[in-house]
FIVEX-353206 format. One record per residue (C-alpha): z negated, y negated, x; residue in three letters; residue number from 1. Coordinates in nm, 4 decimals, padded with zeros to 6 digits. Last residue first. Example, Ala and Ser with C-alpha at 12.3 -4.5 7.8 and 13.67 -1.06 7.14 Angstrom:
2
        pz        py        px  resn  resi
  -00.7140   00.1060   01.3670   SER     2
  -00.7800   00.4500   01.2300   ALA     1
This chain:
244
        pz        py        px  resn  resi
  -02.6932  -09.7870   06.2547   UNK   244
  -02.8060  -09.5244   06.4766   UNK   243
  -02.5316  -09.2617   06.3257   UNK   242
  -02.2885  -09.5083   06.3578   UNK   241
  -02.0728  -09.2585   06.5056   UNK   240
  -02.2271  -08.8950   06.4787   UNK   239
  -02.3330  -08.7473   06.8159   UNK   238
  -02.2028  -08.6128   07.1222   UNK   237
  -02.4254  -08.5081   07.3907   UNK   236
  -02.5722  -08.5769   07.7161   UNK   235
  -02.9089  -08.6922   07.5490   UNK   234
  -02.9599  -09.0503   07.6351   UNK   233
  -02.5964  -09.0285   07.7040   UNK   232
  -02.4721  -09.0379   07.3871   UNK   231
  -02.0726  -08.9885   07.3391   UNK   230
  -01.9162  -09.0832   07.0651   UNK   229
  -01.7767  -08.7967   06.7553   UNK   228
  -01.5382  -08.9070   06.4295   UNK   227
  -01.3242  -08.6240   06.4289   UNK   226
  -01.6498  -08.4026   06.4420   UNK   225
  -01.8660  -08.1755   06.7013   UNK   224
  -02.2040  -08.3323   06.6583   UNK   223
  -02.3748  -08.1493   06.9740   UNK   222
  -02.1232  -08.0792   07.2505   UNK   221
  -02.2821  -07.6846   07.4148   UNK   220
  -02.5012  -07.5992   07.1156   UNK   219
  -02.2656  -07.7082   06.8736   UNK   218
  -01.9739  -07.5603   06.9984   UNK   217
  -02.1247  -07.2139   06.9595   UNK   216
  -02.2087  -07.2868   06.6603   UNK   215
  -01.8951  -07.3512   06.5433   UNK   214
  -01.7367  -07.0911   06.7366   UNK   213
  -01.9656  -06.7595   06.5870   UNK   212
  -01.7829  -06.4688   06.7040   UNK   211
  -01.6788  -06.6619   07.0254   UNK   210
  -01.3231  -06.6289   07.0479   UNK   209
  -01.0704  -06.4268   07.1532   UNK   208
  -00.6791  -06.4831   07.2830   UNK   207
  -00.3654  -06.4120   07.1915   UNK   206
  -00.0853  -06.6768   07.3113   UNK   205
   00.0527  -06.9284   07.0739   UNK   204
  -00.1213  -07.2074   07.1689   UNK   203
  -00.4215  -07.0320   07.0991   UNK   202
  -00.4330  -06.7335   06.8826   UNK   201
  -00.7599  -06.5248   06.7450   UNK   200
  -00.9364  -06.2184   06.8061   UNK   199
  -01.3056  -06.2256   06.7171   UNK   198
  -01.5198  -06.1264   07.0183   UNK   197
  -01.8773  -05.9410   06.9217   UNK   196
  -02.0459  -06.1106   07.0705   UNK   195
  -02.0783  -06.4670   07.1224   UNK   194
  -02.3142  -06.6201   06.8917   UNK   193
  -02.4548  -06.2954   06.8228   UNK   192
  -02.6043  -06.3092   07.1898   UNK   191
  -02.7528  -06.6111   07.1745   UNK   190
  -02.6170  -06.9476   07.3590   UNK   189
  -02.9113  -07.0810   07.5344   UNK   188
  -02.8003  -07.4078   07.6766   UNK   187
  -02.9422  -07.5304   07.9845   UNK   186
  -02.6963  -07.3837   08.1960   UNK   185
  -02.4139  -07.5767   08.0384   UNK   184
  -02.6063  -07.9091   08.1289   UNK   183
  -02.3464  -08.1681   08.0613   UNK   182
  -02.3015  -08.4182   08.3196   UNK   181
  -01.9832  -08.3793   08.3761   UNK   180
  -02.0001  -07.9894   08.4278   UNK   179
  -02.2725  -07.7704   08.4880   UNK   178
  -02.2135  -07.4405   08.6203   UNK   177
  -02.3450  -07.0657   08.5072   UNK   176
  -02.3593  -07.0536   08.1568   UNK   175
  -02.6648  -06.9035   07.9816   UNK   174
  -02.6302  -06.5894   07.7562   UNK   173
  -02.9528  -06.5458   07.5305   UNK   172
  -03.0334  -06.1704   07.4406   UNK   171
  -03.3307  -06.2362   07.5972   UNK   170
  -03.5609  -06.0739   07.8645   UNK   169
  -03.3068  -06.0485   08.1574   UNK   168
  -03.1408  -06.3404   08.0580   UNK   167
  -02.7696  -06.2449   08.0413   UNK   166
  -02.5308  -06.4629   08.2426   UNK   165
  -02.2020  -06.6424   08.1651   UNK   164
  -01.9390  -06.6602   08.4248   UNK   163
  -01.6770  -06.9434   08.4369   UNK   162
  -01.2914  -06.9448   08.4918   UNK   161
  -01.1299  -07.2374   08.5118   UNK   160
  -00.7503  -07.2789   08.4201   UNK   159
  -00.5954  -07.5548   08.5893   UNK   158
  -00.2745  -07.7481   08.5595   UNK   157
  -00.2880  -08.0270   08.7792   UNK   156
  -00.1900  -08.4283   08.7343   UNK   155
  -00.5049  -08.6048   08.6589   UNK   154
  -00.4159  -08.9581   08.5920   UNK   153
  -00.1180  -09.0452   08.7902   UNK   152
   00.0891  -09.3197   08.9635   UNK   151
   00.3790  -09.5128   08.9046   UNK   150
   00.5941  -09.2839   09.0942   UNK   149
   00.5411  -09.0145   08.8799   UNK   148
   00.4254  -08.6799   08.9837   UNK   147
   00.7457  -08.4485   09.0936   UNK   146
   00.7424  -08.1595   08.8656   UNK   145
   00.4604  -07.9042   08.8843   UNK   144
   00.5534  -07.5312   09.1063   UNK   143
   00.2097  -07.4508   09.2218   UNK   142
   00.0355  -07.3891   08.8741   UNK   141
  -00.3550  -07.3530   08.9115   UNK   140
  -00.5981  -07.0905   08.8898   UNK   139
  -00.9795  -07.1796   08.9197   UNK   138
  -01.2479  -06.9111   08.9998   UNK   137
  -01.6877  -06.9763   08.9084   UNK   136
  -01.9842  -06.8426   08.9920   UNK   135
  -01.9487  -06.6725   09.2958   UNK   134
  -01.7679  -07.0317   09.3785   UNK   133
  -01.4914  -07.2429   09.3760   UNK   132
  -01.2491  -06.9094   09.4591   UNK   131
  -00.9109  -07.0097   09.4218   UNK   130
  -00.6511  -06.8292   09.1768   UNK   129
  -00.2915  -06.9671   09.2718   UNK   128
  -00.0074  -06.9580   09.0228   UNK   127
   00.3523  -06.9707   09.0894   UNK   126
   00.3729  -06.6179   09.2558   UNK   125
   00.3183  -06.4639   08.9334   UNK   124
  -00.0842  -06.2932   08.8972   UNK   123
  -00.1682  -05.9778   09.0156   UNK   122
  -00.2409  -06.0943   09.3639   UNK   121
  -00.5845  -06.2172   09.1921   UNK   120
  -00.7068  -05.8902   09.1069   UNK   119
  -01.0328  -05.9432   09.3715   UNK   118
  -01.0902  -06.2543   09.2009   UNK   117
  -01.1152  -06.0622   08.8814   UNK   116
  -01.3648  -05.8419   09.0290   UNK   115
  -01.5517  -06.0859   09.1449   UNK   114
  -01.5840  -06.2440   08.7497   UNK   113
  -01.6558  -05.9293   08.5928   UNK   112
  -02.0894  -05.9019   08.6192   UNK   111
  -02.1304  -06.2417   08.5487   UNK   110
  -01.9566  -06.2247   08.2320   UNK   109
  -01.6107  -06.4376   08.1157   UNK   108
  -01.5753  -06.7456   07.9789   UNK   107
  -01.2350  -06.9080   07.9574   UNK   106
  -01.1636  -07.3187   07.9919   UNK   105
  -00.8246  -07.4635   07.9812   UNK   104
  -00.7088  -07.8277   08.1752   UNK   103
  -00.6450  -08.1714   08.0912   UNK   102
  -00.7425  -08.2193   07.7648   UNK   101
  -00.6834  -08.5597   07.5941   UNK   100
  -00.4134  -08.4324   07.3181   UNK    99
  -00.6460  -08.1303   07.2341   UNK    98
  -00.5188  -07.8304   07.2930   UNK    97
  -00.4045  -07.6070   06.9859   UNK    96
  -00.5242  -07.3599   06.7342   UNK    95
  -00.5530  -07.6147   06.4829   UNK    94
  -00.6878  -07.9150   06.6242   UNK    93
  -01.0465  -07.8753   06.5914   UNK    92
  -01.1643  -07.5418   06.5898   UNK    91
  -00.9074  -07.4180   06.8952   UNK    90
  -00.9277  -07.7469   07.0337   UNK    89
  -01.2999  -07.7288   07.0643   UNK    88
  -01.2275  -07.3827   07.2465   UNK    87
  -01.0171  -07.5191   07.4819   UNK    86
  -01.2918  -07.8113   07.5316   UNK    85
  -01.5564  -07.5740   07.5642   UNK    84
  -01.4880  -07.1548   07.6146   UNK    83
  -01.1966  -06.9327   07.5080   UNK    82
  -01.3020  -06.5844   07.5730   UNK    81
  -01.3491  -06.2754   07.8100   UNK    80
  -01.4599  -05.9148   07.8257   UNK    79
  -01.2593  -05.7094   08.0604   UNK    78
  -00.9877  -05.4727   08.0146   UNK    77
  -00.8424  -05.5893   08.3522   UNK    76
  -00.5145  -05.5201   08.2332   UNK    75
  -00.6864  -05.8065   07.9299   UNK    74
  -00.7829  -06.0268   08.2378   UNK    73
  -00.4451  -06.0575   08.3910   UNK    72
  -00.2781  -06.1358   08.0766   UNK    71
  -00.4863  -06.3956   07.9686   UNK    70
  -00.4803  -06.5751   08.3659   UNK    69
  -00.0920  -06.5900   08.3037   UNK    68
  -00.1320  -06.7029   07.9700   UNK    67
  -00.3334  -07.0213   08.0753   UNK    66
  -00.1629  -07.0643   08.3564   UNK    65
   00.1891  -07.1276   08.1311   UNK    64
  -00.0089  -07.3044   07.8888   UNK    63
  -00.0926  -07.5568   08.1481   UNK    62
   00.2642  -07.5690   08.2790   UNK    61
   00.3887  -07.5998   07.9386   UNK    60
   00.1258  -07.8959   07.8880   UNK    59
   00.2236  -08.1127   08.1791   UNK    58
   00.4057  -08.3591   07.9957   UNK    57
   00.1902  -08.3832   07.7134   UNK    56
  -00.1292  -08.4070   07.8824   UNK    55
   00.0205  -08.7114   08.1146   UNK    54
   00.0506  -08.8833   07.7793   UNK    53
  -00.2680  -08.8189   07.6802   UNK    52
  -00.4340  -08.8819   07.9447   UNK    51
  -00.2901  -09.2267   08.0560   UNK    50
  -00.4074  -09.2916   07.6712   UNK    49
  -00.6755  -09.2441   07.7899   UNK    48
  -00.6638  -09.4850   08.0702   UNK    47
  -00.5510  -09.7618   07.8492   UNK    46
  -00.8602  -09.7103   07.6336   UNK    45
  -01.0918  -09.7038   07.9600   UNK    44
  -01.2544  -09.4399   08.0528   UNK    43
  -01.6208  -09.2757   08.0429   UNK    42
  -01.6280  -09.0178   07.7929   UNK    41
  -01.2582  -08.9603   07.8666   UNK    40
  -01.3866  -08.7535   08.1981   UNK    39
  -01.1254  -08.7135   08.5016   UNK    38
  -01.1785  -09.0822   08.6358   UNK    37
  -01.5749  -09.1275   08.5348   UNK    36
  -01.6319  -08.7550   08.7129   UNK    35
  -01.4474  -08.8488   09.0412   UNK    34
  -01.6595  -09.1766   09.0381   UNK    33
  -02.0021  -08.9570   08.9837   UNK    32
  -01.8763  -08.6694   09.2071   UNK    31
  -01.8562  -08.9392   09.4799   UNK    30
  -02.1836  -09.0819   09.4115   UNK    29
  -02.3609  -08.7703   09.4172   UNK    28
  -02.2061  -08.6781   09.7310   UNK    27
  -02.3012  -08.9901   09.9393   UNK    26
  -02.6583  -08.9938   09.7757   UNK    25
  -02.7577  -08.6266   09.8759   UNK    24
  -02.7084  -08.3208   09.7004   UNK    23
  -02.9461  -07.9966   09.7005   UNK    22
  -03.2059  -08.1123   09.5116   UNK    21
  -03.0582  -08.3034   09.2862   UNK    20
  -02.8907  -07.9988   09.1318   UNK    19
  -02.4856  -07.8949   09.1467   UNK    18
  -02.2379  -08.0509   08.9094   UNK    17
  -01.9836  -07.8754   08.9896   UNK    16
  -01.6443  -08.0808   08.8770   UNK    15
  -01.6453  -08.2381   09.2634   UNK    14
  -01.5328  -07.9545   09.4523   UNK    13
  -01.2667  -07.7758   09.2415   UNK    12
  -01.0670  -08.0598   09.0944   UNK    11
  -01.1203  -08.2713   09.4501   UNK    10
  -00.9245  -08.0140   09.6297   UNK     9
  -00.6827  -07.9574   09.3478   UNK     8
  -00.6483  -08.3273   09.4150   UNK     7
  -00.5863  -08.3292   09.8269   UNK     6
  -00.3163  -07.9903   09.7671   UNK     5
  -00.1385  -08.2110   09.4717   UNK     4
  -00.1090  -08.5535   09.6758   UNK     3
  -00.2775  -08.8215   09.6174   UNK     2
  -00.0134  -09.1412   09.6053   UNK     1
């Protein structure tokens, strides 16, 4: 069995997807199997449902990161908000996480996300903030039961932390990593799709959103309904049996 220091390892080195350029075969091989195991796009039925279940065990510890990283960045008094799959589940499944997810997602800017790695010893004891990147902070829960003995599917409770950046020309907002495959920092997400913040809940805890979250979602997933399959000729979602 993996254990939970080897996996958190994995979590944070492998889910950057860094450029071509700058990552040779061996690497890009391993992210790709790491990717296919963490990813529903590419898993077996039985393995999502793996998910799932595994998602609903863990989920108080996920929330419980979640809220802990929300309250340290509102003492910050810092501009932050929900961001992909959370935020999907926010639209999507009323306020909540979505069965499959396995961990939360907040945006924050460039020009805050140091300092709230330099607040880190603000947060309980229980949680760890880790540093992937200038780019990019983690915070996971160090007290999760026992994994099962029958073996696991992704069994962490992270909250990532991503900055966004401002063009320097264009009130467009890029994100800065790329994740499975999808090219965050590719898509131009305007300014008044993001700002100003909405206030909103989330499992329960306060958070804000995006003041235009459909949109938003759009740009990043592409078709963003119930009934939504993966195409990776364009590394979005689309309609089903919308070729047919």
């Amino acid at each position: 069995m993996t254990h939970r220091a080897d996996k958190m390892e994995d979590y944070t080195s492998r889910k950057e997807e860094r450029t071509s350029s700058s990552i040779n075969k061996e690497e890009e091989e391993a992210k790709e199997e790491y990717e296919s195991k963490i990813d529903t796009r590419g898993t077996k039925e039985s393995e999502k449902q793996l998910l799932i279940q595994e998602s609903a065990l863990l989920k108080p510890y996920r929330i419980e990161v979640f809220a802990a990283v929300v309250d340290l960045l509102n003492t910050m008094k810092i501009k932050w908000w929900i961001s992909d799959g959370t935020l999907l589940g926010w639209y999507r499944n009323n306020q909540s996480m979505l069965p499959h997810d396995y961990d939360m997602d907040i945006g924050v800017t460039e020009d805050d996300i140091q300092a709230v790695w330099k607040n880190r010893a603000k947060l309980p004891t229980n949680i760890e903030l880790q540093n992937v990147s200038s780019k990019k902070l983690a915070a996971y829960h160090l007290e999760l039961p026992p994994e099962p003995e029958s073996g696991t599917f992704f069994w962490l409770a992270p909250t990532d932390i991503i900055s966004y950046q401002k063009e320097a020309t264009r009130d467009i907002w890029h994100c800065n990593f790329d994740v499975n495959g999808m090219h965050l920092s590719y898509s131009e997400f305007p300014n008044d799709v993001l700002f100003p913040l909405v206030e909103s809940k989330f499992e329960g805890v306060s958070v804000y959103v995006p003041q235009k979250p459909k949109e938003y979602l759009e740009i990043l997933y592409g078709y963003i309904g119930e009934d939504a399959v993966w195409d990776p000729a364009t590394n979005k979602y689309k309609k089903k049996n919308d070729d047919a």
